[in-house]
Biopython code that builds the backbone (N, CA, C, O; Angstrom):
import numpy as np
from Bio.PDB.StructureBuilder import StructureBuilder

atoms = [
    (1, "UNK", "N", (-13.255, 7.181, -8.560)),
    (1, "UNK", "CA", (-12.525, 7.214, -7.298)),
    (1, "UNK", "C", (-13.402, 6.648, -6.196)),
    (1, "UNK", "O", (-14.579, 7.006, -6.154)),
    (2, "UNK", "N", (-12.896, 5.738, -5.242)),
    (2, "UNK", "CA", (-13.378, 5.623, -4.318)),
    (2, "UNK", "C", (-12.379, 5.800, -2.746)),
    (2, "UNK", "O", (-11.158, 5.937, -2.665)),
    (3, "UNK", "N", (-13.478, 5.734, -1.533)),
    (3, "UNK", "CA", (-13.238, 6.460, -0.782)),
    (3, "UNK", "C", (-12.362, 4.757, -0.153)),
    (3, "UNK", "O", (-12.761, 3.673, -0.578)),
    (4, "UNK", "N", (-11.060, 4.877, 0.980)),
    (4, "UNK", "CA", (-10.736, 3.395, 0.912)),
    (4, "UNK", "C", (-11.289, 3.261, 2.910)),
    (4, "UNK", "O", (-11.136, 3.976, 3.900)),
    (5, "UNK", "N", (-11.864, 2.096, 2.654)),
    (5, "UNK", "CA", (-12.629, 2.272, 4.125)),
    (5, "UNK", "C", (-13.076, 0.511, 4.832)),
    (5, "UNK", "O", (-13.142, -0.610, 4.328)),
    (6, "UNK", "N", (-13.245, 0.934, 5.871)),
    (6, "UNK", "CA", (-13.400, -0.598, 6.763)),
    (6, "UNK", "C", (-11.593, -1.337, 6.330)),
    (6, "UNK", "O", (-11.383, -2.423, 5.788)),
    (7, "UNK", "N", (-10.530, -0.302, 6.799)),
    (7, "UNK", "CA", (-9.379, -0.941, 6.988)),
    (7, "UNK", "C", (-8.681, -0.223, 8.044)),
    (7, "UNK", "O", (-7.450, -0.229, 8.018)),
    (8, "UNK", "N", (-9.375, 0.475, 9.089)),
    (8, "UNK", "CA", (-8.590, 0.898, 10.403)),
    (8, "UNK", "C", (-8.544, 2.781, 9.837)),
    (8, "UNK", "O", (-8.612, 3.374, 8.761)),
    (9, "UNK", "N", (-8.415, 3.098, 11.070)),
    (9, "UNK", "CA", (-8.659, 4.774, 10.517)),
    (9, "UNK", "C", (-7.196, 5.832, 9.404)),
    (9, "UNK", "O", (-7.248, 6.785, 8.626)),
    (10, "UNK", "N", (-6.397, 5.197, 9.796)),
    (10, "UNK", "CA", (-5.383, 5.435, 8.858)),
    (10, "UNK", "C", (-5.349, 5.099, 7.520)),
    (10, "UNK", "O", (-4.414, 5.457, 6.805)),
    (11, "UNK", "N", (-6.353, 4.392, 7.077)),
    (11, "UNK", "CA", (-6.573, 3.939, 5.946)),
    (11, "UNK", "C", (-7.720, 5.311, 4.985)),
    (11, "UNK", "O", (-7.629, 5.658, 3.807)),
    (12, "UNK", "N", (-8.650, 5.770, 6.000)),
    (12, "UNK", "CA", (-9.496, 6.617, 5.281)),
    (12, "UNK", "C", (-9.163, 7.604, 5.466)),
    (12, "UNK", "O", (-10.048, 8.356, 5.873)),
    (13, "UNK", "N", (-7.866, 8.168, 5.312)),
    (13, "UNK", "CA", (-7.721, 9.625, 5.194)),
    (13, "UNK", "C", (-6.927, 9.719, 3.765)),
    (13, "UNK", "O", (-6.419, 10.745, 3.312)),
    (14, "UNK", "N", (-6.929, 8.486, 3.183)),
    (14, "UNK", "CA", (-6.839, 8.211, 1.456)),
    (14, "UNK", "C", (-8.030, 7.823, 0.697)),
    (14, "UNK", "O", (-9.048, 7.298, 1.146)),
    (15, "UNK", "N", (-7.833, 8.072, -0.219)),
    (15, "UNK", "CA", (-8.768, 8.328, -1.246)),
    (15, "UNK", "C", (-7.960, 7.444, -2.490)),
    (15, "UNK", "O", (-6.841, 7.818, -2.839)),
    (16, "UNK", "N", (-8.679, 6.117, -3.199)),
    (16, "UNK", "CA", (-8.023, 5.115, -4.090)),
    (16, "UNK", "C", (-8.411, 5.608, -5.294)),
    (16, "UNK", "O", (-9.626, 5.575, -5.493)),
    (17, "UNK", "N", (-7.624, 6.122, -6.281)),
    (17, "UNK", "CA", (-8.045, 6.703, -7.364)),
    (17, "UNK", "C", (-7.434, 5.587, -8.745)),
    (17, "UNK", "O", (-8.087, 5.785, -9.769)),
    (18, "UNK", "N", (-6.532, 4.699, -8.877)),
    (18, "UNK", "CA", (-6.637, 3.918, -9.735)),
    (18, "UNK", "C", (-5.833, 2.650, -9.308)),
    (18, "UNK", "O", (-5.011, 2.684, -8.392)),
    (19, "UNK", "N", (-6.159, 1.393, -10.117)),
    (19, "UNK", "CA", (-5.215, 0.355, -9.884)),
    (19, "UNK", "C", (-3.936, 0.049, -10.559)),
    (19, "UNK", "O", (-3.937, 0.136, -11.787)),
    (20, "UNK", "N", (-3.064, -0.226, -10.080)),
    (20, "UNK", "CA", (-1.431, 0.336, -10.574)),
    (20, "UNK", "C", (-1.218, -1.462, -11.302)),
    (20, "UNK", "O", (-0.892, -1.779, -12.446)),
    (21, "UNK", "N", (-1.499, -2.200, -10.305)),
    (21, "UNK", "CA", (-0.803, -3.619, -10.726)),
    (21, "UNK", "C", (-1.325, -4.697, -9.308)),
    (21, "UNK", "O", (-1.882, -4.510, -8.227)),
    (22, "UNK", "N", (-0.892, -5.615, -9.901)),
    (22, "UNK", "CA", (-0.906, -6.504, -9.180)),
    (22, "UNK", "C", (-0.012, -7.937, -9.356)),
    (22, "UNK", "O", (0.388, -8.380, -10.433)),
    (23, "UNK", "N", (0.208, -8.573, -7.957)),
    (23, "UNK", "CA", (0.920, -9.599, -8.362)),
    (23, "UNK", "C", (0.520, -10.631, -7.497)),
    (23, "UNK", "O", (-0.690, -10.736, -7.301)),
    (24, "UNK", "N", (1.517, -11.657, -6.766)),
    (24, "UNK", "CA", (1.061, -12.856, -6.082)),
    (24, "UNK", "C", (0.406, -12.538, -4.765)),
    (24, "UNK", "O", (-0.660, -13.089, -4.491)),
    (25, "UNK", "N", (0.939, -11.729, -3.968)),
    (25, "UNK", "CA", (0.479, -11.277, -2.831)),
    (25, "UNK", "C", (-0.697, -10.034, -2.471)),
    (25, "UNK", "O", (-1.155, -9.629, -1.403)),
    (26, "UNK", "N", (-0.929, -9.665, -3.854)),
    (26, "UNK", "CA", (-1.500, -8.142, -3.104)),
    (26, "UNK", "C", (-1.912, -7.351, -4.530)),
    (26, "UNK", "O", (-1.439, -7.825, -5.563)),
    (27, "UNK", "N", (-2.685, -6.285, -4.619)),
    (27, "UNK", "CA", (-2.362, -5.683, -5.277)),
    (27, "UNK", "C", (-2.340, -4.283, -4.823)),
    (27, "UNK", "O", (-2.505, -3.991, -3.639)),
    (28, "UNK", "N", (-2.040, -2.984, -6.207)),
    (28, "UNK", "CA", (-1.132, -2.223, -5.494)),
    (28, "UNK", "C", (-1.794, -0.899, -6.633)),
    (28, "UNK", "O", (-1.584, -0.755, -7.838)),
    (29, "UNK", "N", (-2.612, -0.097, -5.715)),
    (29, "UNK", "CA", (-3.741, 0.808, -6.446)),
    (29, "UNK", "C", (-2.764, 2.433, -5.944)),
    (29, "UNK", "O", (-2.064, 2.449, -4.932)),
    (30, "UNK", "N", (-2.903, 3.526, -6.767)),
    (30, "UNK", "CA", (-2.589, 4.770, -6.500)),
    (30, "UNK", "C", (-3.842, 5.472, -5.673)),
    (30, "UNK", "O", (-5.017, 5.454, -6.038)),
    (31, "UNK", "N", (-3.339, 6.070, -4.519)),
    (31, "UNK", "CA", (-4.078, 7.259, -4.016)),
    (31, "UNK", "C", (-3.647, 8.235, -3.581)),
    (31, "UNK", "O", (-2.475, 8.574, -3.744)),
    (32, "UNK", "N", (-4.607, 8.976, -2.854)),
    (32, "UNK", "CA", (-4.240, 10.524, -1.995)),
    (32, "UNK", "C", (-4.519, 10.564, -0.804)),
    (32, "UNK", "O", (-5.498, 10.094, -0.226)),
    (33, "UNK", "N", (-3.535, 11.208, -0.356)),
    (33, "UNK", "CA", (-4.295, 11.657, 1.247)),
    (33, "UNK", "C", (-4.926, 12.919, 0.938)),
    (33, "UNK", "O", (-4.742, 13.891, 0.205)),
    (34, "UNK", "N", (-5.842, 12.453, 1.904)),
    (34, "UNK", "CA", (-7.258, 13.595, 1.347)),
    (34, "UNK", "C", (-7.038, 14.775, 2.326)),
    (34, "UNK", "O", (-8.014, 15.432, 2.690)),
    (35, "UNK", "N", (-5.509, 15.134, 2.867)),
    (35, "UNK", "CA", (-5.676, 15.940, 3.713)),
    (35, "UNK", "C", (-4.284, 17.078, 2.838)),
    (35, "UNK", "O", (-4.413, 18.300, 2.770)),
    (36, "UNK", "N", (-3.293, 16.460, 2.373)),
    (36, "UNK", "CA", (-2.115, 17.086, 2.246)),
    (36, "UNK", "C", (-2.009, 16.594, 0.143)),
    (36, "UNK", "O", (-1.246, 16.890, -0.776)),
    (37, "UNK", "N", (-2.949, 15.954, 0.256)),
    (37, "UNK", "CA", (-3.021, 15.781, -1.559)),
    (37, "UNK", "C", (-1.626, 15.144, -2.227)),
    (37, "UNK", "O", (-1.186, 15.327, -3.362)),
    (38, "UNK", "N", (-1.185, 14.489, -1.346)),
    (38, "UNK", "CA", (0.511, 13.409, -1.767)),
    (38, "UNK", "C", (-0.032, 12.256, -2.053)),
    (38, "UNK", "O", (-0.856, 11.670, -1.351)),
    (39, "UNK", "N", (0.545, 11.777, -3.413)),
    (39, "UNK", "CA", (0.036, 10.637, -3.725)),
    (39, "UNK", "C", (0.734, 9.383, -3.731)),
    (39, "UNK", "O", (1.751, 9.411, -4.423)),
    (40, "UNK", "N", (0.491, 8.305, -3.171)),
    (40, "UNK", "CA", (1.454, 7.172, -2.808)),
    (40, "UNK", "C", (0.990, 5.836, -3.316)),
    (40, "UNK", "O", (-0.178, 5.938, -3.692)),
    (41, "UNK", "N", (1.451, 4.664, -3.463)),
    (41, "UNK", "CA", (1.185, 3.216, -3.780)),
    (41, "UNK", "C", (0.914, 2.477, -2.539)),
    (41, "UNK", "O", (1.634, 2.125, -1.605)),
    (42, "UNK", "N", (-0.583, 2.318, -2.854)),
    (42, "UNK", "CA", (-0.838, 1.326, -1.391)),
    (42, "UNK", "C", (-1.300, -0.089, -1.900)),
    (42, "UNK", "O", (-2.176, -0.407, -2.705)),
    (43, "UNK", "N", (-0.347, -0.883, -1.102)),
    (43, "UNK", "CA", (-0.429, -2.621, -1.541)),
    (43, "UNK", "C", (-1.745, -3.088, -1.056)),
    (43, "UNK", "O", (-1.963, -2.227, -0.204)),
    (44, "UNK", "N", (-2.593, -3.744, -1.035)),
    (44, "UNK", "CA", (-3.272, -4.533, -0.625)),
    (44, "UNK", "C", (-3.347, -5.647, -0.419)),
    (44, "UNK", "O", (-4.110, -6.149, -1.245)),
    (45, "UNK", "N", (-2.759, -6.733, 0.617)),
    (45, "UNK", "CA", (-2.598, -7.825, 0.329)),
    (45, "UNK", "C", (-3.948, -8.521, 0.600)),
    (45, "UNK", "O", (-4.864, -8.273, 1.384)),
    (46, "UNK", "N", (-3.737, -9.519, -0.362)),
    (46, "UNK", "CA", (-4.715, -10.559, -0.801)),
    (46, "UNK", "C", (-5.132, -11.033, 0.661)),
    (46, "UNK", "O", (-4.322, -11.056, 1.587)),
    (47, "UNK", "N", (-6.972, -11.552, 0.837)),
    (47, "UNK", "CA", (-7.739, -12.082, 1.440)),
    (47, "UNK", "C", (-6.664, -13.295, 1.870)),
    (47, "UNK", "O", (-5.875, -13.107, 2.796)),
    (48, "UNK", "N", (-6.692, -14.338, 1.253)),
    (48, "UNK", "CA", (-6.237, -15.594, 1.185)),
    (48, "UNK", "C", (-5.417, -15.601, 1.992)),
    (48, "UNK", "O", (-5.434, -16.620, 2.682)),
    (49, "UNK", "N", (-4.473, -14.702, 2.294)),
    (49, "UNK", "CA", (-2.790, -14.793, 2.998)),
    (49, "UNK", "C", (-3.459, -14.256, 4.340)),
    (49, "UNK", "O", (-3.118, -14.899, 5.333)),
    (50, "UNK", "N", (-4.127, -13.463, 4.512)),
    (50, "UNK", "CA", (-4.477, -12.569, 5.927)),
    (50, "UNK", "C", (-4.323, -13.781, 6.948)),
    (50, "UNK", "O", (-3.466, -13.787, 7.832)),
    (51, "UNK", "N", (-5.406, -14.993, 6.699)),
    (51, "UNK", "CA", (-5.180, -15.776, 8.308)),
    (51, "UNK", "C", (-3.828, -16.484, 8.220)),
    (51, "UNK", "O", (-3.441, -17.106, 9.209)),
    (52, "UNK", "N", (-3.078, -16.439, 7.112)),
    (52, "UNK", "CA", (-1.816, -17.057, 7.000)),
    (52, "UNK", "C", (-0.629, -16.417, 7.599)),
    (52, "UNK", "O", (0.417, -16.949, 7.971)),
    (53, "UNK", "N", (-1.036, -14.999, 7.626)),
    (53, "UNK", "CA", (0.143, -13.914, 8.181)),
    (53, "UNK", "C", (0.678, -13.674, 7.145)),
    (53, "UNK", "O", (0.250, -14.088, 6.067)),
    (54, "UNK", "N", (1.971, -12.783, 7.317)),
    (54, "UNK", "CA", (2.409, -12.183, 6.064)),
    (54, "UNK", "C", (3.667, -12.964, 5.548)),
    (54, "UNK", "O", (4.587, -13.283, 6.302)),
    (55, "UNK", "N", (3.642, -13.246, 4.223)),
    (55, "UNK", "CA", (4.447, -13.861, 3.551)),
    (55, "UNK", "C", (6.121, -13.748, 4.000)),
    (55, "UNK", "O", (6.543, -12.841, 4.717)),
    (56, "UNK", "N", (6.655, -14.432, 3.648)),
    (56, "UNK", "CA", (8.054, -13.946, 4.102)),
    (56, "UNK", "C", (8.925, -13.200, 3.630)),
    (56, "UNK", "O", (9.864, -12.549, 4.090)),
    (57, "UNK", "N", (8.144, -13.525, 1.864)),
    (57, "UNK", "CA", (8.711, -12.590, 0.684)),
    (57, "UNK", "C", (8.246, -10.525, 0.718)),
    (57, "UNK", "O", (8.827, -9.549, 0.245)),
    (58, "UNK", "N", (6.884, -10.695, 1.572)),
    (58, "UNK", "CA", (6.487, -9.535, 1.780)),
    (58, "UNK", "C", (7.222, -8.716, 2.687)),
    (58, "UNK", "O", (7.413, -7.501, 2.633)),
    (59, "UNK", "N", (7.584, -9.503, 3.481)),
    (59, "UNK", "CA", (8.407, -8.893, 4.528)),
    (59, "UNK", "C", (9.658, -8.583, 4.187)),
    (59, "UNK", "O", (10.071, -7.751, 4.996)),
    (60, "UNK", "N", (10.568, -8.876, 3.283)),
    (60, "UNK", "CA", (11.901, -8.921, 2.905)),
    (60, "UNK", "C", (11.668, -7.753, 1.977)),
    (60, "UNK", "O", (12.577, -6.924, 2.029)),
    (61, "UNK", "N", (10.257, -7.350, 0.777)),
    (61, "UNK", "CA", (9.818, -6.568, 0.269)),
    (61, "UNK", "C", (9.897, -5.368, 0.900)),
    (61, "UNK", "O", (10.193, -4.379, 0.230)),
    (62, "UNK", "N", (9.643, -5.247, 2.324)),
    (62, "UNK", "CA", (9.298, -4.284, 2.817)),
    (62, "UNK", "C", (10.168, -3.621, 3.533)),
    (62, "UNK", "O", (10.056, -2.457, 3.917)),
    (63, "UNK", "N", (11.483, -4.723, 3.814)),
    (63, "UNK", "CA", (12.777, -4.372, 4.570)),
    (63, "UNK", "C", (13.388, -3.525, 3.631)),
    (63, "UNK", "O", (13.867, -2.429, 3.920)),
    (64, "UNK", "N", (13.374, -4.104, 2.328)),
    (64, "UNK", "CA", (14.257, -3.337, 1.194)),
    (64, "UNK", "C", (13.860, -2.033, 1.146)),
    (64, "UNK", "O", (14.607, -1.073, 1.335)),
    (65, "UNK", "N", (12.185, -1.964, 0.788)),
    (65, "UNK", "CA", (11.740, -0.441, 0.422)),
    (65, "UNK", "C", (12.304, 0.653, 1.659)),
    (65, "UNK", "O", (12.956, 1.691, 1.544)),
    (66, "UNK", "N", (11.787, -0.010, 2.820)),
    (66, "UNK", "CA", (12.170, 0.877, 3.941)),
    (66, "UNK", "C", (13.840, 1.932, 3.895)),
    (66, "UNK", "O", (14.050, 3.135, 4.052)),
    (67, "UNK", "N", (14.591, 0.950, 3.654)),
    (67, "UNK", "CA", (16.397, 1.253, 3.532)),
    (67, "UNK", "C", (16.328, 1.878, 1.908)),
    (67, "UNK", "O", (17.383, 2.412, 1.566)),
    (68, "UNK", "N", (15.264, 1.881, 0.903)),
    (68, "UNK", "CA", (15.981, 2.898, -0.605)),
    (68, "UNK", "C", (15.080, 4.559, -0.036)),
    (68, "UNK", "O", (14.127, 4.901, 0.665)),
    (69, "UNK", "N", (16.052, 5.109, -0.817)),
    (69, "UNK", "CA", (16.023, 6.443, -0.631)),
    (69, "UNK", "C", (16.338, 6.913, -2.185)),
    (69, "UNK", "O", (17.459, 6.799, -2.683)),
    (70, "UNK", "N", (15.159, 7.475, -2.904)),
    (70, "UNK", "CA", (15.287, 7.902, -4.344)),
    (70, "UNK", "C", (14.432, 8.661, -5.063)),
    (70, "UNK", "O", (13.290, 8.246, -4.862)),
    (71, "UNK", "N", (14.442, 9.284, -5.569)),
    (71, "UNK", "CA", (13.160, 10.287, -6.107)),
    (71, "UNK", "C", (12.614, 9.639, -6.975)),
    (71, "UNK", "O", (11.521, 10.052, -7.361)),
    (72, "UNK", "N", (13.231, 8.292, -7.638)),
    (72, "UNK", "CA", (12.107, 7.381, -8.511)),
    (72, "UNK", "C", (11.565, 6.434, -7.888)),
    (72, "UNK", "O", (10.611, 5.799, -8.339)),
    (73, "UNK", "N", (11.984, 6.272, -7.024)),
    (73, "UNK", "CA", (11.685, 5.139, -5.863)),
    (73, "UNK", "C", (10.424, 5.629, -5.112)),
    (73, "UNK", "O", (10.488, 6.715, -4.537)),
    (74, "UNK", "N", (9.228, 4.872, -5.075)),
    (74, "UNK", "CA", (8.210, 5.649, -3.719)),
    (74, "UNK", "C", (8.616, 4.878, -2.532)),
    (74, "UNK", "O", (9.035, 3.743, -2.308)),
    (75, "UNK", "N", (8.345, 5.876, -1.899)),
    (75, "UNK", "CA", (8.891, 5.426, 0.114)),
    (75, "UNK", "C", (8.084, 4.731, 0.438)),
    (75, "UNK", "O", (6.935, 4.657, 0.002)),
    (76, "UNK", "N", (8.638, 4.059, 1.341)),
    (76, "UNK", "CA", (7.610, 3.288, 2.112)),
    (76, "UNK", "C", (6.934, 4.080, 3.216)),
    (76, "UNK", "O", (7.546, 5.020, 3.723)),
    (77, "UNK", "N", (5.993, 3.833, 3.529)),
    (77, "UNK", "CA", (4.764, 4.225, 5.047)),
    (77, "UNK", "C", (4.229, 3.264, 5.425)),
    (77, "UNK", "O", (3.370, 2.707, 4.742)),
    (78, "UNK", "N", (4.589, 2.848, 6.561)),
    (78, "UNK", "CA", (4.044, 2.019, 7.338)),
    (78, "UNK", "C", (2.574, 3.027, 8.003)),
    (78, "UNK", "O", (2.506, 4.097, 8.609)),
    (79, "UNK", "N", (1.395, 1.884, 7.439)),
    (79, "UNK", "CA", (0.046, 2.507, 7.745)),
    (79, "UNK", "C", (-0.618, 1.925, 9.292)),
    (79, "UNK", "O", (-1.709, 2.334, 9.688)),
]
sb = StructureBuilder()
sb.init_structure("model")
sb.init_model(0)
sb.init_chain("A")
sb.init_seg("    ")
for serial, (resi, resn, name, xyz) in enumerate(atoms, 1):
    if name == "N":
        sb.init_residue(resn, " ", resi, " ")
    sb.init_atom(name, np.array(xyz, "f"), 0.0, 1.0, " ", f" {name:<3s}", serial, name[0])
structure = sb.get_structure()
């Protein structure tokens, strides 16, 4: 496990405990909040895209997650 850090303070109150997957944009590791112990999928998008801004496909990604509502589904959090 490592601690996830140097990404803004909302970022280190998780804790990255494994890597789930990855794909074109990002990849996408399981952790915890180290305060309430809920465990969620946090994307990481790729170096490469950062000075590019965010993909357009990421964004349409993120419209969808926002609007499902499902107990197999993980929610989105905007960090």
């Amino acid at each position: 496990m490592s601690e996830v850090s140097g990404e803004g303070n909302a970022l280190q109150k998780y804790t990255k405990i494994e890597k789930l997957g990855g794909g074109t944009f990002g990849v996408v590791y399981k952790c915890i909040h180290n305060e309430t112990g809920k465990f969620v999928a946090m994307k990481k998008i790729r170096e490469e895209f950062k000075d590019e801004g965010v993909p357009s496909k990421v964004i349409r990604e993120i419209a969808v997650l926002k609007e499902l509502d499902h107990p197999n589904i993980v929610a989105f959090v905007l960090l």
